[in-house]
TIDO-628443 format. One record per residue: residue number from 1; x, y, z of N, C-alpha, C in turn. Coordinates in steps of 0.2 Angstrom, whole numbers. Each point is the difference from the previous one (the first is absolute). Layout:
<nodes>
(node NUM, (X, Y, Z), (X, Y, Z), (X, Y, Z))
...
</nodes>
This chain:
<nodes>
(node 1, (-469, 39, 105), (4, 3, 4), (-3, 1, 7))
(node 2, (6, -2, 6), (-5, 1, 7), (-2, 7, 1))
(node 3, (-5, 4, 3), (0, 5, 1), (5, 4, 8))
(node 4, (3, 3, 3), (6, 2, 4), (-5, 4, 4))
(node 5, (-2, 3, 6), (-5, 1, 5), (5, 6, 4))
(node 6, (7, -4, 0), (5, 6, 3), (7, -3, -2))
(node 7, (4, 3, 3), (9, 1, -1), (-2, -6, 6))
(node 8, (-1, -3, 3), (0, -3, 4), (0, -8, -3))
(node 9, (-5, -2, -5), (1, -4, -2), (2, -3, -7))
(node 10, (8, 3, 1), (4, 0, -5), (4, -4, 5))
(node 11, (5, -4, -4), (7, -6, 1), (4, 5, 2))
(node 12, (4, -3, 4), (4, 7, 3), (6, 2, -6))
(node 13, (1, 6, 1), (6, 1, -5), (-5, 4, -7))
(node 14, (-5, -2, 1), (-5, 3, -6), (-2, 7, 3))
(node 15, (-5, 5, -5), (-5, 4, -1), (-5, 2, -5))
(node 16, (-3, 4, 0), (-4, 1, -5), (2, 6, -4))
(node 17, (0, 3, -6), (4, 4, -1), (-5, 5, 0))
(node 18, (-1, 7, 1), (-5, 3, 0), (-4, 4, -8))
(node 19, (4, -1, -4), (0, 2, -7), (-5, -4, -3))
(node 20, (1, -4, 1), (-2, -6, -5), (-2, -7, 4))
(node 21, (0, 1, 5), (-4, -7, 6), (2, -7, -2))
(node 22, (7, 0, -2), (3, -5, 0), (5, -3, 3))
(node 23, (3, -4, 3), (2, -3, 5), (7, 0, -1))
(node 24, (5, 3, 2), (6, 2, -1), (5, -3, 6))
(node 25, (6, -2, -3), (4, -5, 7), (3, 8, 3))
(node 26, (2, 0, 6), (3, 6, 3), (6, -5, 4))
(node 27, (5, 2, 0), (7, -4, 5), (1, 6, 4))
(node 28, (4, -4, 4), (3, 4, 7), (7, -1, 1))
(node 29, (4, 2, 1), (8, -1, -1), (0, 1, 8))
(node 30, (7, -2, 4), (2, 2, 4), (8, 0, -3))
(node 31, (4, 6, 2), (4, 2, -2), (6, 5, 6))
(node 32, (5, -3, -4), (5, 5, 5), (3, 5, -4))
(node 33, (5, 3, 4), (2, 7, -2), (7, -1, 4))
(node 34, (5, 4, -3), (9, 0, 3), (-2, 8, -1))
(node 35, (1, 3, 7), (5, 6, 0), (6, 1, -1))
(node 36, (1, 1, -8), (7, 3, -1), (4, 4, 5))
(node 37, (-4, 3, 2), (3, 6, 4), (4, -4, 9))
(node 38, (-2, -4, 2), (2, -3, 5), (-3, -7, -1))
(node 39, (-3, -4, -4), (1, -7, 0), (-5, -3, 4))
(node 40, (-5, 4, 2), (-7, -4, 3), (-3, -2, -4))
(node 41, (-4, -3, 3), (-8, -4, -4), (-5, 2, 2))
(node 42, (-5, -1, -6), (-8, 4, 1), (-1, -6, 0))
(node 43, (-7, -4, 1), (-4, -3, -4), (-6, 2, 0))
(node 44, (-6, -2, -5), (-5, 3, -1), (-4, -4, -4))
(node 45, (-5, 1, -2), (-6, -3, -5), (-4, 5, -4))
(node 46, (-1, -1, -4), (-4, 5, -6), (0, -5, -7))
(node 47, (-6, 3, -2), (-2, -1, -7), (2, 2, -6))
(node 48, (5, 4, 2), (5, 3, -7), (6, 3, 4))
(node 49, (4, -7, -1), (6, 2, 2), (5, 7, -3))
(node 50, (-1, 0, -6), (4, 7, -1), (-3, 7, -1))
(node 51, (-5, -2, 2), (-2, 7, 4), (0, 3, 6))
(node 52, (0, -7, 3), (0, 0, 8), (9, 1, 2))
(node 53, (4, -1, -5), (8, 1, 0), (-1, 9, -1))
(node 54, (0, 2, -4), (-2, 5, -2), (-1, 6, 5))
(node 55, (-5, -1, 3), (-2, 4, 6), (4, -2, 6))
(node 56, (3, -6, 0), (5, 0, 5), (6, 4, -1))
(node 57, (2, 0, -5), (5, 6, -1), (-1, 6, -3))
(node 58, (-4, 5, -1), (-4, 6, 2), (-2, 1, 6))
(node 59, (1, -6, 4), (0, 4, 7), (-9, 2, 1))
(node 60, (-2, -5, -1), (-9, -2, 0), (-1, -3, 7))
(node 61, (6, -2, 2), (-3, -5, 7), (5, 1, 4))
(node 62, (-5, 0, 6), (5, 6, 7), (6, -5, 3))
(node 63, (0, -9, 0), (2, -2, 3), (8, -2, -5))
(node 64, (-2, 3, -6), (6, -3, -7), (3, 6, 0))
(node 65, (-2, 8, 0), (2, 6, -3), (7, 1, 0))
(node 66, (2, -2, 7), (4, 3, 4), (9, -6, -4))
(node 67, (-2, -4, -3), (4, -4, -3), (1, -3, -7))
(node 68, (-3, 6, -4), (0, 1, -9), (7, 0, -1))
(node 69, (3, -5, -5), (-5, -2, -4), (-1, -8, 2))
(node 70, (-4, -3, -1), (-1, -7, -3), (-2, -4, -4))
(node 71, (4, -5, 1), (0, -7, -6), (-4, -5, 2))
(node 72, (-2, -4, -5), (-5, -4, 2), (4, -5, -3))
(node 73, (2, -7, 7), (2, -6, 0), (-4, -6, -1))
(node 74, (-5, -1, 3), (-5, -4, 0), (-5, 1, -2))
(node 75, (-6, -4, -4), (-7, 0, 3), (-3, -8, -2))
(node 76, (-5, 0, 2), (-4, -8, -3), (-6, 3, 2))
(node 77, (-5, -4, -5), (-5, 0, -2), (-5, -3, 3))
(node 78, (-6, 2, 1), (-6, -5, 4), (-6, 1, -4))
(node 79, (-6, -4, 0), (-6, 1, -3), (-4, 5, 6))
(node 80, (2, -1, 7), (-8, 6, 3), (6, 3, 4))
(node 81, (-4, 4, 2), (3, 6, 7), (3, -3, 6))
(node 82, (-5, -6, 3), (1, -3, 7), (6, -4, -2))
(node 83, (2, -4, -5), (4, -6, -1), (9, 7, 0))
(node 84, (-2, 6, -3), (6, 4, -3), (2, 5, 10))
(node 85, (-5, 1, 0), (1, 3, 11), (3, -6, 1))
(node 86, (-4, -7, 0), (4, -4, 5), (6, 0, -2))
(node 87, (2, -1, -5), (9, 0, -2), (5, 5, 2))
(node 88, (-4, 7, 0), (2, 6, 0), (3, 1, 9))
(node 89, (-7, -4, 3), (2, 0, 7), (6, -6, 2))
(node 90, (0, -5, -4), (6, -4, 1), (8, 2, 1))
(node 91, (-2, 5, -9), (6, 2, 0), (4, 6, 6))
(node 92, (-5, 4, 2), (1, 4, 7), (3, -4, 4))
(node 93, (-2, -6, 3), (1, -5, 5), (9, -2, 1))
(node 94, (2, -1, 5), (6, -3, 1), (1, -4, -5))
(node 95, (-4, -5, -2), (2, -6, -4), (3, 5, -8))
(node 96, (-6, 0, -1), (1, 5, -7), (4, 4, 0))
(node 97, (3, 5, 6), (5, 4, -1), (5, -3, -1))
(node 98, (1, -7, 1), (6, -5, 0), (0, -2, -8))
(node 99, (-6, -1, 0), (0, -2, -6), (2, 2, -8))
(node 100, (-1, 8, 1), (0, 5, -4), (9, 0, 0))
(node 101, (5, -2, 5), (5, 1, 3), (3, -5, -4))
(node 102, (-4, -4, -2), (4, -8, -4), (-1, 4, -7))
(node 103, (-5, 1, -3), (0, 1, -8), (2, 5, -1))
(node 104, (0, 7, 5), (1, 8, -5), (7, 0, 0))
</nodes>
């Protein structure tokens, strides 16, 4: 087995686990949210989606509080962080707000 030198030279989407030095997949979702209460969208990224739902409606996050509760409509999956931002930034984007407009 190769030896690993840093988190750096893992495949992206990977890391090393700290317990036990072995190389674990890690994903990253980009995901939306409906405010029940008036019908907006969040979108967002995180590594465990239902805990990052969670904290959304306990009113964990200053920009969602004000709009508890919410449902989660969407998410899709990525292997690293940069590939699951760039989507996340899509979906922000005009096109993507359109697009979200076709399937929710």
């Amino acid at each position: 087995m190769a030896q690993l030198n840093s988190a750096s030279d893992l495949p992206a989407g990977r890391q090393v686990s700290a317990k036990n030095n072995r190389v674990v997949n890690k994903m990253y979702y980009v995901y939306v949210l409906r405010s029940l209460k008036d019908g907006r969208l969040y979108k967002g990224m995180t590594q465990d989606v239902e805990k990052r739902l969670k904290q959304h409606n306990q009113g964990e996050n200053r920009s969602t509080k004000g709009f508890i509760p919410w449902e989660l409509v969407f998410t899709e999956k990525f292997k690293s962080r940069a590939e699951a931002r760039k989507y996340e930034k899509y979906l922000k984007s005009g096109s993507g707000r359109e697009f979200l407009k076709e399937i929710l």
